[in-house]
Each structure stands twice: as C-alpha cells, then as structure tokens.
C-alpha positions as CSV (number, residue, x, y, z in Angstrom):
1,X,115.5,96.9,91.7
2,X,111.7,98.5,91.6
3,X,111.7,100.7,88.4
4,X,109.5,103.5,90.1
5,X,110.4,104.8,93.4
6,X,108.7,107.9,95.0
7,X,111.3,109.8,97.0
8,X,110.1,112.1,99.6
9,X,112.0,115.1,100.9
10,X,113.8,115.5,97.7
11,X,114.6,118.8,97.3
12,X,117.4,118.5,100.0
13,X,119.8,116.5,102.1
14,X,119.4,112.6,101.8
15,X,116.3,112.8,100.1
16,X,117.8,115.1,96.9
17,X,120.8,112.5,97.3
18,X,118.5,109.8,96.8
19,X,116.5,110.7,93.9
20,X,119.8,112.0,91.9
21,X,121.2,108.2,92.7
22,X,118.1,106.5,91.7
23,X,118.2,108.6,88.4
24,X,121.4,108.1,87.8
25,X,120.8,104.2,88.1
26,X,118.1,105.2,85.0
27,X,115.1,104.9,87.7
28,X,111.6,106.7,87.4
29,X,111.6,108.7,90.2
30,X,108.3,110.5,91.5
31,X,110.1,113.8,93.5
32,X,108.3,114.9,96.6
33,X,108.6,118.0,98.6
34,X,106.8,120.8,99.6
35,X,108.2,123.1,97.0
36,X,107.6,122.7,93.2
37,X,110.4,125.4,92.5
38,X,113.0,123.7,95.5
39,X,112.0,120.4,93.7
40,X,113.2,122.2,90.1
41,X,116.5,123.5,91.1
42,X,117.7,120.7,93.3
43,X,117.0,117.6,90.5
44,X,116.8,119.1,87.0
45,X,116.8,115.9,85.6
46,X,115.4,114.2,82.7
47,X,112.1,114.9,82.4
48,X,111.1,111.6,80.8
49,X,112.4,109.4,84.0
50,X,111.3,112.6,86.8
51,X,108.1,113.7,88.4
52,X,107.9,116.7,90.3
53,X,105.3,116.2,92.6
54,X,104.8,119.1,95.7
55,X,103.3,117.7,98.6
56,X,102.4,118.2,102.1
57,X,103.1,115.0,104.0
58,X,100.6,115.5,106.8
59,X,97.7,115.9,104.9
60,X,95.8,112.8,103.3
61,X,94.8,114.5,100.1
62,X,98.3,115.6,99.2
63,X,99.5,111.5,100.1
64,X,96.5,110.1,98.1
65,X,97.1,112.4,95.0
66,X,100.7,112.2,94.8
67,X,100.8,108.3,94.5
68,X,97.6,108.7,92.0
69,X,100.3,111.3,90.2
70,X,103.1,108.2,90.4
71,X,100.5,105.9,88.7
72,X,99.1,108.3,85.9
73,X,102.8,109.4,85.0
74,X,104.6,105.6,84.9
75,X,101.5,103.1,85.3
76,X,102.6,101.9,88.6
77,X,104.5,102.5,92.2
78,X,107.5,100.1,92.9
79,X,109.0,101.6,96.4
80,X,108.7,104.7,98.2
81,X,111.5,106.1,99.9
82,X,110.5,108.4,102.9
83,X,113.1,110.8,104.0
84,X,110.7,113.6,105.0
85,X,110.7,115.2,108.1
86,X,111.2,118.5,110.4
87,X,113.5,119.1,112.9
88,X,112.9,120.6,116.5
89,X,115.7,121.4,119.0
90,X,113.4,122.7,121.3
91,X,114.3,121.3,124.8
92,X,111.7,120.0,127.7
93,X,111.5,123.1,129.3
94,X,110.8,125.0,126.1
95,X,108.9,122.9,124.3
96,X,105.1,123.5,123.6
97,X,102.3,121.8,122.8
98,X,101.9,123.6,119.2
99,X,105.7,122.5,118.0
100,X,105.1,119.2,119.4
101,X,101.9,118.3,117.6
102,X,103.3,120.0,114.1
103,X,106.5,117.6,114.9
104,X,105.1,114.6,115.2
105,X,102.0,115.8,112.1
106,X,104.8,115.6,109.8
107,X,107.3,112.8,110.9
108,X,104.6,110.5,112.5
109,X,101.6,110.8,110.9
110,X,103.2,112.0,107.7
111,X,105.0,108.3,107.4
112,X,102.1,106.8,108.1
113,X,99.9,108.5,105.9
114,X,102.2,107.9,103.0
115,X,103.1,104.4,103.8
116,X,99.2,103.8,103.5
117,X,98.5,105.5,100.4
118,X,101.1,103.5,98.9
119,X,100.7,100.5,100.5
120,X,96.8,100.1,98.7
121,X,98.4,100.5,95.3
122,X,101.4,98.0,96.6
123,X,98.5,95.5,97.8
124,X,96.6,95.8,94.9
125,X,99.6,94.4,92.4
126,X,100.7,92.1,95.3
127,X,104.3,93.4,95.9
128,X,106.4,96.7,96.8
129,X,108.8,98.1,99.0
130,X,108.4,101.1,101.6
131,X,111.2,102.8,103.5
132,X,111.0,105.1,106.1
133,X,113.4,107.6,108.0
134,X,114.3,107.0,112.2
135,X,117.1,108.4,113.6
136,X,120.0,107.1,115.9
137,X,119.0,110.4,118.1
138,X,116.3,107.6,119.5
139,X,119.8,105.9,120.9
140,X,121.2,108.7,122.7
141,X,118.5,110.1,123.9
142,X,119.1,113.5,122.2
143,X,117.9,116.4,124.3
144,X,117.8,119.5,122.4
145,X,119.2,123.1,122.4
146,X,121.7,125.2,120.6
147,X,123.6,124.8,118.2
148,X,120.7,122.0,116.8
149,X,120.4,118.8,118.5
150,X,117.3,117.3,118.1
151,X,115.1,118.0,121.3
152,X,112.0,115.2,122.6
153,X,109.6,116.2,120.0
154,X,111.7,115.0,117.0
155,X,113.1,112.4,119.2
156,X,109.5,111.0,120.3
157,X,108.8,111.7,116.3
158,X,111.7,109.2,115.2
159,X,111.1,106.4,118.1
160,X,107.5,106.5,116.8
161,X,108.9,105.4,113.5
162,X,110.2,101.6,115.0
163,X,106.6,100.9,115.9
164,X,105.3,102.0,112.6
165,X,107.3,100.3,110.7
166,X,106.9,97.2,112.4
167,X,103.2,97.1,112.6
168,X,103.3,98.2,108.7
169,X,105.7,95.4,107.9
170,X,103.2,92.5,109.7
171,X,100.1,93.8,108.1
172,X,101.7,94.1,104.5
173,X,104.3,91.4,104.3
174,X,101.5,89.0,103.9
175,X,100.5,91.1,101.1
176,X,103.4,91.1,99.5
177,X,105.0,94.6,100.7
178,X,107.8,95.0,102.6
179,X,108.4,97.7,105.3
180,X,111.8,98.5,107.1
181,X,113.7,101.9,107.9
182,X,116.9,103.7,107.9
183,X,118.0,105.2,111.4
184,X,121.0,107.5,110.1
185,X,123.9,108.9,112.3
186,X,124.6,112.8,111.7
187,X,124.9,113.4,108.2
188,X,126.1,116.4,106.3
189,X,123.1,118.0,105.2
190,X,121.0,121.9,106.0
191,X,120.0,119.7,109.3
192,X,123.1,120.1,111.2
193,X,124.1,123.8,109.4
194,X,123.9,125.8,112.6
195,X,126.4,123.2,114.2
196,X,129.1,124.9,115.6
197,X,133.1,123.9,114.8
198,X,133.6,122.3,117.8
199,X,130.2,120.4,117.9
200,X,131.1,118.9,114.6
201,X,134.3,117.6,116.1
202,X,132.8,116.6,118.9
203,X,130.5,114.6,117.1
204,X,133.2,113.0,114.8
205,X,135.3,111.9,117.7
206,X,132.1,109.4,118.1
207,X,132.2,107.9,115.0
208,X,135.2,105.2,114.4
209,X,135.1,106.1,110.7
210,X,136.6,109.2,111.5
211,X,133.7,111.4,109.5
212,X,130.2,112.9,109.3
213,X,127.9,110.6,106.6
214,X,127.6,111.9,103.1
215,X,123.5,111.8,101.9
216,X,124.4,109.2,99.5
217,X,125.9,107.6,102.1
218,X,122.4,107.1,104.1
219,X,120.6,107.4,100.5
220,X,122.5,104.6,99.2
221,X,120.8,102.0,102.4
222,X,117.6,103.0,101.7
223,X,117.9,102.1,97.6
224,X,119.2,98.7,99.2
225,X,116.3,98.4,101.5
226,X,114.1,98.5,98.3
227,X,116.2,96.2,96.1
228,X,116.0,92.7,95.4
229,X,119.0,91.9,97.7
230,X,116.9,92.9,100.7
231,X,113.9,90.7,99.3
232,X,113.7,89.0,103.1
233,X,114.1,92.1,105.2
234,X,110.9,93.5,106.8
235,X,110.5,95.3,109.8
236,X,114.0,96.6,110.3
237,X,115.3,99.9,111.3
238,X,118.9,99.7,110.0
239,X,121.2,101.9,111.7
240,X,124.3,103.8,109.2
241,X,125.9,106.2,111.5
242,X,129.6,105.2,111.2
243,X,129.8,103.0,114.0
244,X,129.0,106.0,117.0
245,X,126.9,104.3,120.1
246,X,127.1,100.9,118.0
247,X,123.2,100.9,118.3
C-alpha cells in the first residue's frame, strides 16, 4: 500500500470516505478540495499524517502546487485518488454552452490536469498509482432533470474519463505508473440529496444487493486500485454499483 495518497474531493461524499479510511489505515493523506474550512470540519484528523491542501482542479497552478505541497509536507507522492467532480442535471434542451464547458473544466480537464502533475513526480521516482472517478451513468445513458439525474454534460464528462485513463495508463505504465478508474453506481452521498422517496426506491429495485452504496463502499475500490494487490491492473474502469445494468 503507497504511504502518501492525495485524495481529491475530500471534504464530502466518497472523497471524505476515502481519506478518513486511508487515515485510519495510518496513511499520509494530502486532502484536496476547494474549501480549506469544508476540508477542516470534514477530516479533523491527526495533523502529523493530514494535509489540508484547497484546490481548484481546473486550474494548472492549483494541480502543480498542490502535489509540490504533497512533496514538501512528506518527501514524496505514492497515489492519488481523484474523486473530484460537479454534477449537472441539466437536460438537452436546457443545457448551455456555459454549464457545459464548466462541466467538463472540472471533471475532464480537472482529471487530467491532476493526473499530469502527478504523473511527473510519479515518473521521476519510477513508480505510482493514479485513480480517477467515471460513473455507471455512462451505461445508461443518464438524461437529466429533476429530482438529480445526471444530464449529457456530466455524462459526456464521465465517458471522457475511459479515454483518459486509458491513454494515461499506455503512456505511464512504461514508466512505472499505473492508471485505472472507479465507475460507481448511485451512492449515498450530498449527490443524490434532492432524490425524491420514490426515486430512491426506484433506483434500489435495480440493484440485486438490495441497497444504495455507502462512500466507503466505492472509497474502499479505489484504495485497492492503488495497492499492491492491483500491482497488474492499468487501464481499467472498475464498475461497484451493486450489480444494477451489470455493466
């Protein structure tokens, strides 16, 4: 298991699931999110093993530094972890060109931006794992509207992430680095809160398990991706959504 993992998105959901496993397991983890304060009240952790690190995702700066953070503060990057993203449940005939762009800024762009920030620092010691977020809404074809399904922009934003991940995990592989991602099922996290009763049954009659996923349900692929038990996985997107669609 890497001893320092950046974890992105971890102020909430899957991402705050992560890091709190990862910690408990007596990781280093490097905390990302937008929020120093969200950051502080969702992980108050031990300060010798946790870095707080507020980030935007989209910009290249914010990537750059916050792996140059992970370095200063433990003396090297194992794995990153990538669970951030935004939402959109905008459908076609709503959606614009402004929510479309920001959409795929954050979820496309933003995984590549950090995947290649880390990836130089991974290439540079010859080894390291990176982990990125799809989604099983790429399987169904999700199209939007209320009460929160995802809509084509984060849709288009989380098929993107197959083709990333797979062009990542041919370039780096060689180098050492490994590249997959997690394709999570609907989970129970602020992403699905304006789900309405019956769409939450609705979607649990899908799923043979009989359930919505807990974060550290999801979180607890990703730590695999990264571990030493996945050491001849690259360029998978691992689907965990309970058995619903079957992939």
């Amino acid at each position: 298991m890497p001893e320092t993992v950046m974890v992105t998105g971890a102020a909430s959901g899957i991402g705050r699931a992560c890091a709190r496993l990862l910690l408990a397991e007596g990781r280093e983890v490097v905390a990302v999110d937008l929020s120093q304060e969200a950051l502080g009240r969702a992980l108050p952790g031990d300060p010798a093993r946790l870095e707080l690190c507020p980030a935007d995702l989209s910009d290249t700066a914010d990537c750059e530094a916050a792996v140059a953070r992970a370095v200063a503060r433990f003396g090297k990057l194992d794995a990153v972890i990538h669970w951030a993203a935004i939402h959109s449940t905008k459908p076609w005939n709503e959606l614009d060109a402004e929510t479309m762009n920001r959409v795929l800024a954050v979820n496309v762009t933003g995984s590549f931006l950090i995947a290649q920030a880390a990836g130089r620092h991974m290439v540079e010691r010859g080894k390291g794992a990176i982990v990125l977020c799809a989604s099983t809404a790429v399987v169904n074809g999700s199209i939007g509207g209320p009460p929160g399904n995802g809509g084509p922009a984060y849709v288009t934003s989380k098929a993107a992430i197959t083709g990333l991940v797979r062009s990542l995990a041919r370039a780096l592989g060689p180098k050492g680095v490994r590249v997959n991602a997690v394709a999570p099922g609907v989970a129970d996290t602020p992403m699905i809160a304006t789900y309405t009763n019956d769409q939450r049954r609705a979607t649990i009659d899908r799923v043979p398990l009989g359930r919505l996923a807990d974060p550290e349900e999801i979180a607890s692929v990703g730590i695999f991706l990264i571990s030493e038990a996945a050491r001849y996985m690259a360029g998978e997107v691992v689907i965990v959504n309970g058995g619903a669609q079957f992939g």
